[in-house]
SEDRENPA-914966 format. One record per residue (C-alpha): residue number from 0; residue in one letter; x, y, z. Coordinates in Angstrom, 2 decimals, always signed. Layout:
{k:NUM, r:a, x:X, y:Y, z:Z}
...
END
This chain:
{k:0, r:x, x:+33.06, y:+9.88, z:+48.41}
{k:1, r:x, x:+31.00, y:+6.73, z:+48.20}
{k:2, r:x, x:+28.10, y:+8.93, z:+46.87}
{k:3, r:x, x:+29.98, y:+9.98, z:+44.06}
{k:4, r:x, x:+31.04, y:+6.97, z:+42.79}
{k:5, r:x, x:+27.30, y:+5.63, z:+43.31}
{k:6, r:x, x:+25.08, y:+8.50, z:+41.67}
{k:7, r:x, x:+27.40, y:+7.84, z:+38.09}
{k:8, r:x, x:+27.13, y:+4.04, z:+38.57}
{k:9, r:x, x:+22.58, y:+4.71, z:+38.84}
{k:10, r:x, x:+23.18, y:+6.96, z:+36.15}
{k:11, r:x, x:+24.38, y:+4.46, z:+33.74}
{k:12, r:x, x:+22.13, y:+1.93, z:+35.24}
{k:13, r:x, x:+18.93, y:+4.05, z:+34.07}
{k:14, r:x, x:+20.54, y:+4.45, z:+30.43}
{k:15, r:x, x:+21.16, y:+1.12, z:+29.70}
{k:16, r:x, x:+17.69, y:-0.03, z:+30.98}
{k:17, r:x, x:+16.42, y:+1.50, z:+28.24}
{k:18, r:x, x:+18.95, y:-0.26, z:+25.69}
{k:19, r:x, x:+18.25, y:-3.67, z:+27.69}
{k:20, r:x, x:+14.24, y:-3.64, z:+27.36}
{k:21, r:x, x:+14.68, y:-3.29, z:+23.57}
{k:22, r:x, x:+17.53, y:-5.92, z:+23.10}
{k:23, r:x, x:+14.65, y:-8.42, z:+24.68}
{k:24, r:x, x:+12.56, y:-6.81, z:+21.76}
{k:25, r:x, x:+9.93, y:-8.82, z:+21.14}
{k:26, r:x, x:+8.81, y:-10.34, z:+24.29}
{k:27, r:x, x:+5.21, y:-10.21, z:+23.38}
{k:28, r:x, x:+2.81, y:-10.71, z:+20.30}
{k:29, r:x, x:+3.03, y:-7.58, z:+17.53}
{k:30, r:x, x:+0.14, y:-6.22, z:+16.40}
{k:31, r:x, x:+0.26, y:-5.56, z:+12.70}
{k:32, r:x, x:-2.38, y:-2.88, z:+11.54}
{k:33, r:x, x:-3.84, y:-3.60, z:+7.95}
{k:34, r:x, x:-5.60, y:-0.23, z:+7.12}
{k:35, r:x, x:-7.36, y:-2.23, z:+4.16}
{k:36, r:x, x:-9.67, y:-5.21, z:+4.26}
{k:37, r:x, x:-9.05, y:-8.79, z:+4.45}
{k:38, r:x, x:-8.33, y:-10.33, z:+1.08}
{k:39, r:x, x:-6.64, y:-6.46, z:-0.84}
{k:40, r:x, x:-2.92, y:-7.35, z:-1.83}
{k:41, r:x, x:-1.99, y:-5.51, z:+1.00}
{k:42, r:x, x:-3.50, y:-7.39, z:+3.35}
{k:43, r:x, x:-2.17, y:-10.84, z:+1.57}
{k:44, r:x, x:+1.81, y:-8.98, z:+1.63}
{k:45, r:x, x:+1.09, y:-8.20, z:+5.07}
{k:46, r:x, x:+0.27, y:-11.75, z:+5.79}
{k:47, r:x, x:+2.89, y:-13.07, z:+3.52}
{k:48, r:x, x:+5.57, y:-11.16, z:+5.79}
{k:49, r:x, x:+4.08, y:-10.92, z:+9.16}
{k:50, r:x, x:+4.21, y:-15.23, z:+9.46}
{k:51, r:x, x:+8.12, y:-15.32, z:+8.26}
{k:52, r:x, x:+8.67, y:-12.56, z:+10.74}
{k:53, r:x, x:+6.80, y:-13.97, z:+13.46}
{k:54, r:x, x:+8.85, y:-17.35, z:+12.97}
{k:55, r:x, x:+12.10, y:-15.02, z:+13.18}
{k:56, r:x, x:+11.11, y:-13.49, z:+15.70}
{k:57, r:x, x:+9.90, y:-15.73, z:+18.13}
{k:58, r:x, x:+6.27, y:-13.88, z:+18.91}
{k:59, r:x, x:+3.37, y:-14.00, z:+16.90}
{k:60, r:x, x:+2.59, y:-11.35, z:+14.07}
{k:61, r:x, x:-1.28, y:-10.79, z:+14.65}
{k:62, r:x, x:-2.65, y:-8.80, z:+11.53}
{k:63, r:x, x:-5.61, y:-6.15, z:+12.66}
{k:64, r:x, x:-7.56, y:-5.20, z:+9.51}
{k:65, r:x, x:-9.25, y:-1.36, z:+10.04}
{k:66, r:x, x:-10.57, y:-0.79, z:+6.76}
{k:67, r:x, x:-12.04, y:+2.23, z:+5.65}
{k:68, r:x, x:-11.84, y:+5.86, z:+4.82}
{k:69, r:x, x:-8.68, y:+5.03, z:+2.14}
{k:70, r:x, x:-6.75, y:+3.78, z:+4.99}
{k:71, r:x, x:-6.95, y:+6.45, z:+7.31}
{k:72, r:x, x:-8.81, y:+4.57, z:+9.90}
{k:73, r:x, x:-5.81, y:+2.33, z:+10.53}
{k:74, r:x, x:-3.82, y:+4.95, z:+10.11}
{k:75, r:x, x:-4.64, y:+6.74, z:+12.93}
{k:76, r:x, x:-4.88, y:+3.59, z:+15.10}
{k:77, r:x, x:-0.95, y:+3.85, z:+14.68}
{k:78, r:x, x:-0.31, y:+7.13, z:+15.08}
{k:79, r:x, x:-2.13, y:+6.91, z:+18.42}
{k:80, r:x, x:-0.16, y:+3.84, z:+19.29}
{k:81, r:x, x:+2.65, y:+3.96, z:+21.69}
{k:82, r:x, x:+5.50, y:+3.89, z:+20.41}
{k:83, r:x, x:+7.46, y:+0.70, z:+21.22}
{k:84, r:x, x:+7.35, y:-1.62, z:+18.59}
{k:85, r:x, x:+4.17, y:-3.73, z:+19.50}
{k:86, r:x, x:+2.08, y:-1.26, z:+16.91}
{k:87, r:x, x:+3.05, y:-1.63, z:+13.76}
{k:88, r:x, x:+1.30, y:-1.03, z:+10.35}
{k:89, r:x, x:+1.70, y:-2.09, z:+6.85}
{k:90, r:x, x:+0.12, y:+0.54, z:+4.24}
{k:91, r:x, x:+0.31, y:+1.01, z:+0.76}
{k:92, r:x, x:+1.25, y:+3.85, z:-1.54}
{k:93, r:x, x:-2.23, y:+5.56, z:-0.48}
{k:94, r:x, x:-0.13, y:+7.01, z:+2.75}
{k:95, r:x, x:+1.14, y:+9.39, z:+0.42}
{k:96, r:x, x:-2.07, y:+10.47, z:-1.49}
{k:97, r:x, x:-4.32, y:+10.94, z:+1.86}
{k:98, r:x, x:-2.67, y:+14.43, z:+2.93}
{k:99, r:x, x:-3.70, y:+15.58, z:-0.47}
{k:100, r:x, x:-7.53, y:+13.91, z:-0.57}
{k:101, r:x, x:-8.41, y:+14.89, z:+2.57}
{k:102, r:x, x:-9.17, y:+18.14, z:+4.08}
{k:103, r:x, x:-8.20, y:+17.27, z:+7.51}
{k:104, r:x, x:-6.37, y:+14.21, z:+8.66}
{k:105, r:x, x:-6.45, y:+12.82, z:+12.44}
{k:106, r:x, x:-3.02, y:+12.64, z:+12.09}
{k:107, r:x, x:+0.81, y:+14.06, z:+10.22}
{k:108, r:x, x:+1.23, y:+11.63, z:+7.79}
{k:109, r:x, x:+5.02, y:+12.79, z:+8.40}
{k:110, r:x, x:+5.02, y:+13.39, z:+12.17}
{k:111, r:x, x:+3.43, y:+10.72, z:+13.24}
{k:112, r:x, x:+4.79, y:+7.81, z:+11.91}
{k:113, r:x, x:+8.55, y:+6.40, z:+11.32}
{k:114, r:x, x:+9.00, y:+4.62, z:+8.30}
{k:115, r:x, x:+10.93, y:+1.35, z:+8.83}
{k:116, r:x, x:+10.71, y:+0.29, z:+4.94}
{k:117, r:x, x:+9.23, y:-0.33, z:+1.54}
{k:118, r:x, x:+8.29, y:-4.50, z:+0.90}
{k:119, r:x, x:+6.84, y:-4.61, z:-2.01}
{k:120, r:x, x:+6.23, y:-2.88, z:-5.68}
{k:121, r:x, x:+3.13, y:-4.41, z:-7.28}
{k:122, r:x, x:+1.54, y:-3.42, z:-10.78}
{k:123, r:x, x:-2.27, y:-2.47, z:-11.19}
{k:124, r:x, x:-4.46, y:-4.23, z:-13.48}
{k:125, r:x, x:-6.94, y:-2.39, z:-15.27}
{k:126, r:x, x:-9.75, y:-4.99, z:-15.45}
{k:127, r:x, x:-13.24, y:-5.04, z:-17.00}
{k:128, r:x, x:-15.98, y:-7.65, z:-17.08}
{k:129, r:x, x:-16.14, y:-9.51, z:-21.08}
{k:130, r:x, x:-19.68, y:-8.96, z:-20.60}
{k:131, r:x, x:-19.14, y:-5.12, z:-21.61}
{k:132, r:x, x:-17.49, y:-6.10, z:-24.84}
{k:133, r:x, x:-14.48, y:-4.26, z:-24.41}
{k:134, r:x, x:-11.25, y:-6.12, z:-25.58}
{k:135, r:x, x:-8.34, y:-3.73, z:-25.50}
{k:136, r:x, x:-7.72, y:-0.43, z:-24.11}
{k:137, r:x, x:-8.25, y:+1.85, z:-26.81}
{k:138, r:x, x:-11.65, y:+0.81, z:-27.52}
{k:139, r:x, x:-12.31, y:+1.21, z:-23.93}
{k:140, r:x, x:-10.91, y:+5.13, z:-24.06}
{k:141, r:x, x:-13.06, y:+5.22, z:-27.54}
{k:142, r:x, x:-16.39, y:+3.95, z:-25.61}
{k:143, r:x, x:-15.85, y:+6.90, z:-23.07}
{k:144, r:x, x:-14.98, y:+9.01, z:-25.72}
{k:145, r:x, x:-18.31, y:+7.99, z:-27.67}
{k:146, r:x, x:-20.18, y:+8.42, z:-24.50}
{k:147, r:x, x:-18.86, y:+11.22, z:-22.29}
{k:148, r:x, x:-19.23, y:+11.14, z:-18.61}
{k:149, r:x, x:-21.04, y:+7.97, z:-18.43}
{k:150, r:x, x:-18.29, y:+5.79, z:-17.52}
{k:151, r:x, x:-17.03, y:+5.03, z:-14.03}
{k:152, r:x, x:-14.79, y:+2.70, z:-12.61}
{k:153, r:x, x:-14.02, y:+1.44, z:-9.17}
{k:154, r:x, x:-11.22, y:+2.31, z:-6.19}
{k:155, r:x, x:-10.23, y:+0.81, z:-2.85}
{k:156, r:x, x:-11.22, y:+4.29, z:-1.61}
{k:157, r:x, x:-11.21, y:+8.06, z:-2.64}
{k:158, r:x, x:-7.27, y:+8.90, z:-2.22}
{k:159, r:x, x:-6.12, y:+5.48, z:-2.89}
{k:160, r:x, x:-3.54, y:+4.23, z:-4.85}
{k:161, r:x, x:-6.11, y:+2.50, z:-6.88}
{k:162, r:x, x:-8.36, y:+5.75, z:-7.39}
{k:163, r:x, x:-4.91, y:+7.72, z:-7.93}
{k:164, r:x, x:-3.72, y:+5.15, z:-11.07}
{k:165, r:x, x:-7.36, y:+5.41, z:-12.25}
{k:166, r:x, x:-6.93, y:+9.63, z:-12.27}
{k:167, r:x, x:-3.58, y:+9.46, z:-14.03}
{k:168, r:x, x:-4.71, y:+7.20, z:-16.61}
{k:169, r:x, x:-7.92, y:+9.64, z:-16.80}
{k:170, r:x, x:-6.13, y:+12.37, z:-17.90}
{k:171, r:x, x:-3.27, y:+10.81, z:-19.62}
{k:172, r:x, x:-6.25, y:+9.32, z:-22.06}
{k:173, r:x, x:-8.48, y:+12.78, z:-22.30}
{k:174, r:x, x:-12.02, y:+10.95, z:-20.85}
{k:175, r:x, x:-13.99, y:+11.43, z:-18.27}
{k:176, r:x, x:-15.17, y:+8.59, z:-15.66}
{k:177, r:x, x:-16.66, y:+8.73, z:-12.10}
{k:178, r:x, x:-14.92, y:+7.27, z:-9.51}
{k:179, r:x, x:-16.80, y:+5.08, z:-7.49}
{k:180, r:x, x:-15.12, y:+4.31, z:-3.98}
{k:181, r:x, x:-15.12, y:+0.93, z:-1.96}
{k:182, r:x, x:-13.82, y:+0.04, z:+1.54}
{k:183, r:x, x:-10.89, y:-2.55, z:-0.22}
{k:184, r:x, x:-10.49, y:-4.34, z:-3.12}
{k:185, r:x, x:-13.08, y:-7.01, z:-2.71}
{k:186, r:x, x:-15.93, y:-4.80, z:-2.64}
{k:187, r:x, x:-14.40, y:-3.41, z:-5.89}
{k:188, r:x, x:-13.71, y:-6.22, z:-8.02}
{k:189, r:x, x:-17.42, y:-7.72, z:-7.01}
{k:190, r:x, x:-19.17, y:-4.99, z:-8.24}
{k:191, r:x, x:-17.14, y:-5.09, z:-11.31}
{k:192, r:x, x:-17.38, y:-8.42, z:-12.18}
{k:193, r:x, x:-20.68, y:-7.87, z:-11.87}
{k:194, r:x, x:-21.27, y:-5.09, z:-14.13}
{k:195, r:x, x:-21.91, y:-2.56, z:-12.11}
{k:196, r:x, x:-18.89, y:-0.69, z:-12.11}
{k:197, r:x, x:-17.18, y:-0.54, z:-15.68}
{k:198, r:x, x:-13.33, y:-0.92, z:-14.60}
{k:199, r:x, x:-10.59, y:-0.97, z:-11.99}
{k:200, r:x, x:-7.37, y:-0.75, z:-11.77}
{k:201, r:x, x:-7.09, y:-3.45, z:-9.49}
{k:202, r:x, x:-3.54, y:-4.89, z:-7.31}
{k:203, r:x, x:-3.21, y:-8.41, z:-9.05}
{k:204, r:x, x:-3.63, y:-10.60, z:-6.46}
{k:205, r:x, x:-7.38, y:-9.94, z:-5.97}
{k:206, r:x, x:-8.53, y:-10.43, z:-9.56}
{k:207, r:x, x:-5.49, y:-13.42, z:-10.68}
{k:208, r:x, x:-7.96, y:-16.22, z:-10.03}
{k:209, r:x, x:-10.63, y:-14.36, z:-12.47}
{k:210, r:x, x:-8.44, y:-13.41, z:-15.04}
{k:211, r:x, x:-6.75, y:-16.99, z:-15.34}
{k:212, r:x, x:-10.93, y:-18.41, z:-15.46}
{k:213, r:x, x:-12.10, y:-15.44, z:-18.20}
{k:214, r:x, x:-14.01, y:-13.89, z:-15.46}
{k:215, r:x, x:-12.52, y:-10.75, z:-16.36}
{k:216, r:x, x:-10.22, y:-9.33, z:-18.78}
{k:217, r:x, x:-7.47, y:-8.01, z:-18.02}
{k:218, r:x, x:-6.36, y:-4.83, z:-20.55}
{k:219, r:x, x:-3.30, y:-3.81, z:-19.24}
{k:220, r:x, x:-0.84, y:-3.00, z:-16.48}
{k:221, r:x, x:-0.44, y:+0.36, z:-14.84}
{k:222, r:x, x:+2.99, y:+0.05, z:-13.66}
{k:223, r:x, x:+6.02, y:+1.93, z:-15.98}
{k:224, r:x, x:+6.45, y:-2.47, z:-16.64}
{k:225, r:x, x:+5.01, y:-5.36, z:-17.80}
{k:226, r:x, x:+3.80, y:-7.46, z:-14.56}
{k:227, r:x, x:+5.96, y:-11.22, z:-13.59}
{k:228, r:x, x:+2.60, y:-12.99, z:-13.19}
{k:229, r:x, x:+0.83, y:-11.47, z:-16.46}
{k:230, r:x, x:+3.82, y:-11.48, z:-18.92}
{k:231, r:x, x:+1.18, y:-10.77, z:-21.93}
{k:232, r:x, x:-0.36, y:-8.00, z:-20.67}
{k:233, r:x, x:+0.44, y:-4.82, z:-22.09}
{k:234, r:x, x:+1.34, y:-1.12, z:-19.56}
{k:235, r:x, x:-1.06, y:+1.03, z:-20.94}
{k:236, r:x, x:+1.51, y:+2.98, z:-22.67}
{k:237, r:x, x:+2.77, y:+0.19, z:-24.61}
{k:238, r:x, x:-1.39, y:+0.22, z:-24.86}
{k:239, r:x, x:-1.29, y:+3.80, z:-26.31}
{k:240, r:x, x:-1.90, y:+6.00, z:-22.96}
{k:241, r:x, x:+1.95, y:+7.26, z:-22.72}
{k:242, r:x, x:+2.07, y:+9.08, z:-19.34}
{k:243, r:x, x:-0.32, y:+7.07, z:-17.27}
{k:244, r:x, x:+2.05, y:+4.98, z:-15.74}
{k:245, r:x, x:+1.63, y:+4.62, z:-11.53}
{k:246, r:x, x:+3.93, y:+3.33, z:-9.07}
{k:247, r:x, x:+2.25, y:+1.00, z:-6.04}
{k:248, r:x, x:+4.13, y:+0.18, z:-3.13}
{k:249, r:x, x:+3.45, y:-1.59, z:-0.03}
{k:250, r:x, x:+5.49, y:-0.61, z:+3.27}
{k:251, r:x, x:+6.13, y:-0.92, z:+6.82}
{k:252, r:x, x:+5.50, y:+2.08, z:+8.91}
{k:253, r:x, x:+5.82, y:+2.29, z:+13.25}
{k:254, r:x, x:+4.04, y:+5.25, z:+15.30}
{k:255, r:x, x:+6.66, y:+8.28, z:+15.73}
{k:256, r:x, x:+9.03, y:+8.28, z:+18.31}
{k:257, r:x, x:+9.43, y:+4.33, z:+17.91}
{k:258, r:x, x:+13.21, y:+3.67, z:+19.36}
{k:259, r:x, x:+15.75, y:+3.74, z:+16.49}
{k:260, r:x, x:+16.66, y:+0.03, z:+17.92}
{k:261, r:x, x:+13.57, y:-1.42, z:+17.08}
{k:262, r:x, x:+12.83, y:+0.33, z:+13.53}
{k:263, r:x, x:+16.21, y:-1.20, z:+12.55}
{k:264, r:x, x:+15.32, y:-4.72, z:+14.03}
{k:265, r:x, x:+11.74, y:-4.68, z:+11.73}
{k:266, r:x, x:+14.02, y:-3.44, z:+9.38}
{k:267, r:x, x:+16.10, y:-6.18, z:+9.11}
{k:268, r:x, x:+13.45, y:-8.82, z:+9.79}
{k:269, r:x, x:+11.61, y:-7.53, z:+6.87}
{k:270, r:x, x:+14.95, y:-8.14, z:+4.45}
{k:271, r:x, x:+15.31, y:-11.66, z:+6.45}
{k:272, r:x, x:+11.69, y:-12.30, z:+5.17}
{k:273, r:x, x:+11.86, y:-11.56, z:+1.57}
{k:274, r:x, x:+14.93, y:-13.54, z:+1.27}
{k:275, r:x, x:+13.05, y:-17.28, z:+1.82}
{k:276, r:x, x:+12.04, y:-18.91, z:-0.66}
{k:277, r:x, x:+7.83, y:-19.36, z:+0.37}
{k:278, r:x, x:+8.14, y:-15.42, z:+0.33}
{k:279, r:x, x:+9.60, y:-15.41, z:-3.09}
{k:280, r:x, x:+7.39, y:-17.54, z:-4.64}
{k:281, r:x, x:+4.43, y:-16.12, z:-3.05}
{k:282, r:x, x:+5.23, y:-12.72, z:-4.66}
{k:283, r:x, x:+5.68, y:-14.16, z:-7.95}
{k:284, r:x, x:+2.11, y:-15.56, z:-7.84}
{k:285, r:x, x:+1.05, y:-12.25, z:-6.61}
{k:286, r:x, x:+2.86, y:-10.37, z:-9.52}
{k:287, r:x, x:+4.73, y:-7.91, z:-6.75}
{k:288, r:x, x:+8.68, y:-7.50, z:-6.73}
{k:289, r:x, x:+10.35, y:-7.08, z:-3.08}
{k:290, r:x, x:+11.66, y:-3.56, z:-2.50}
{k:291, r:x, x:+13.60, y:-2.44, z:+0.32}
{k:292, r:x, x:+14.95, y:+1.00, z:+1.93}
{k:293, r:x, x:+17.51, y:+1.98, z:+4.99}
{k:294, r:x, x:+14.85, y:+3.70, z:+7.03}
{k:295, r:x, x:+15.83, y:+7.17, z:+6.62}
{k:296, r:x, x:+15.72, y:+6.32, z:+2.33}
{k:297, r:x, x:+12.04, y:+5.28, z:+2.64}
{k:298, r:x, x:+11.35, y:+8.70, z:+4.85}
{k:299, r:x, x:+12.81, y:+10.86, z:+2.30}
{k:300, r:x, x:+10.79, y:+8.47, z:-0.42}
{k:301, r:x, x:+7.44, y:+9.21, z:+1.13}
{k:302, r:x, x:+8.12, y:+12.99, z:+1.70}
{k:303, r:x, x:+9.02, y:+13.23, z:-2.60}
{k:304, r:x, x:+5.94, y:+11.08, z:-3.16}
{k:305, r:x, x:+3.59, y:+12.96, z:-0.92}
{k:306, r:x, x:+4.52, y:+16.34, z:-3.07}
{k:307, r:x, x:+4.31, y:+14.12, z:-6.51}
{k:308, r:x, x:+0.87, y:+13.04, z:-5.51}
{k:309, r:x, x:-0.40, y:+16.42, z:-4.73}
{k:310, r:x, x:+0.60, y:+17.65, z:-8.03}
{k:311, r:x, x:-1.06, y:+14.48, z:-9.50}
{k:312, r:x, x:-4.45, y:+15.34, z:-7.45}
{k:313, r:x, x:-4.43, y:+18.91, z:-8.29}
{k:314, r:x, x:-4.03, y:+18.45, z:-11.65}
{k:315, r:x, x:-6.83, y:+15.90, z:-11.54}
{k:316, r:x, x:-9.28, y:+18.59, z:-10.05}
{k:317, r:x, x:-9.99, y:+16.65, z:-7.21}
{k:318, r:x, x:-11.75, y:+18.47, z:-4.00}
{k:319, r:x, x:-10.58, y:+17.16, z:-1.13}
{k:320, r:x, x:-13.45, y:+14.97, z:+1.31}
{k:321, r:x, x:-14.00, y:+16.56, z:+4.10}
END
């Protein structure tokens, strides 16, 4: 008789240990994978949130930048990760465009991650140094017009968002341009500024500074609206390139298999975050707008985005790297 009433009583003892280790969630620093470089806009989000977070939260917020590879190198440091809440990563819309650039993936872009939610929309900036003396978007599609095939531009990476706005805009204008990938934005927007590279459709935060000093120009926005931080810039269909309008996001994403408990708790620290003021007014300098999602909203998001962007690379002709 006592052994009845004892093997129930362990029984519920071993199901709420579970429960108990995550309601001391976190009880040790949180690694927050950057699959970009140090200085892209997703890196500066990540940075922006992971220090309001960290206060929250108690622990520290530790950003890993594993650039590379459009962000599949820090990808699949995540998906490897175990699962409880001290591997985190915050991507950007190129999570969606990998499965379709890449032959074979390391990793389900759907399996093996659990979206927790989106943080930020931010605009593109398609940017050009003065020194190639073009002043407005339509004489830059006339110049590759005039001269077929010898224009290129920059991208954080073949499959990123940045090479993906660049595409659209491609064939929403009828030219041709060679894509010439970079590890992150940095790389990018130095070769551009130095000539090298015609254009890029660059976040804003990288190329603010240089805009705001005449280092470069900036033609337009990529985004279906007109950016916070550049009111006077143009989208490039108000520029006369209907069609070509992209959407980048920045998210939080946790390996698969992450405990509901603890998706909901970055959840809601995220939304705590992008309440405070420092966060608001950092994203205003930044040009980005904070976006949120319930979890199981931003899964269903990516999964519609990931077929969008397929059709978007296919129609682009783009071969997959292997």
């Amino acid at each position: 008789m006592k052994l009845a009433i004892f093997l129930p009583a362990l029984a519920a003892l071993a199901l709420a240990a579970p429960a108990q280790a995550q309601d001391g969630y976190p009880n040790k620093p949180i690694r927050v994978v950057v699959p970009f470089a140090a200085g892209s806009t997703t890196d500066i989000i990540a940075r922006a949130i992971a220090d309001k977070m960290g206060q929250s939260m108690g622990q520290t917020l530790v950003v890993d930048n594993r650039g590379g590879a459009s962000g599949t190198i820090g990808q699949q440091v995540v998906a490897s990760a175990a699962p409880d809440g001290y591997t985190i990563m915050i991507h950007s819309s190129s999570h969606t465009v990998s499965p379709s650039t890449f032959a074979k993936l390391p990793f389900d872009t759907l399996a093996d991650f659990a979206p927790v939610t989106p943080i930020s929309t931010t605009p593109n900036v398609l940017v050009i140094s003065p020194a190639k003396g073009v002043k407005s978007v339509q004489e830059l599609v006339a110049k590759a017009k005039a001269e077929p095939g010898k224009m290129n531009f920059a991208s954080a990476g073949q499959g990123s968002a940045t090479h993906l706005n660049a595409e659209k805009f491609k064939m929403a204008a009828k030219i041709a341009a060679t894509n010439i990938p970079f590890k992150g934005s940095g790389e990018a927007v130095s070769e551009v500024l130095a000539g090298r590279v015609d254009y890029y459709f660059s976040p804003i935060a990288p190329v603010i500074g240089q805009i705001r000093e005449g280092q470069l120009l900036a033609l337009a926005v990529g985004s279906p609206r007109r950016a916070a931080a550049l009111p006077d810039v143009p989208t490039t269909a108000e520029a006369g390139v209907p069609g070509s309008e992209f959407n980048f996001w920045i998210g939080m994403m946790a390996p698969a298999k992450t405990p509901r408990a603890i998706v909901d708790r970055l959840h809601d620290e995220v939304v705590k975050a992008l309440a405070t003021p420092e966060v608001k007014e950092r994203f205003l300098k930044l040009g980005a707008d904070a976006w949120t999602l319930k979890p199981e909203q931003f899964d269903a998001y990516i999964k519609g985005e990931i077929k969008s962007n397929a059709a978007l690379v296919k129609a682009a002709g783009l071969s997959p790297a292997q």
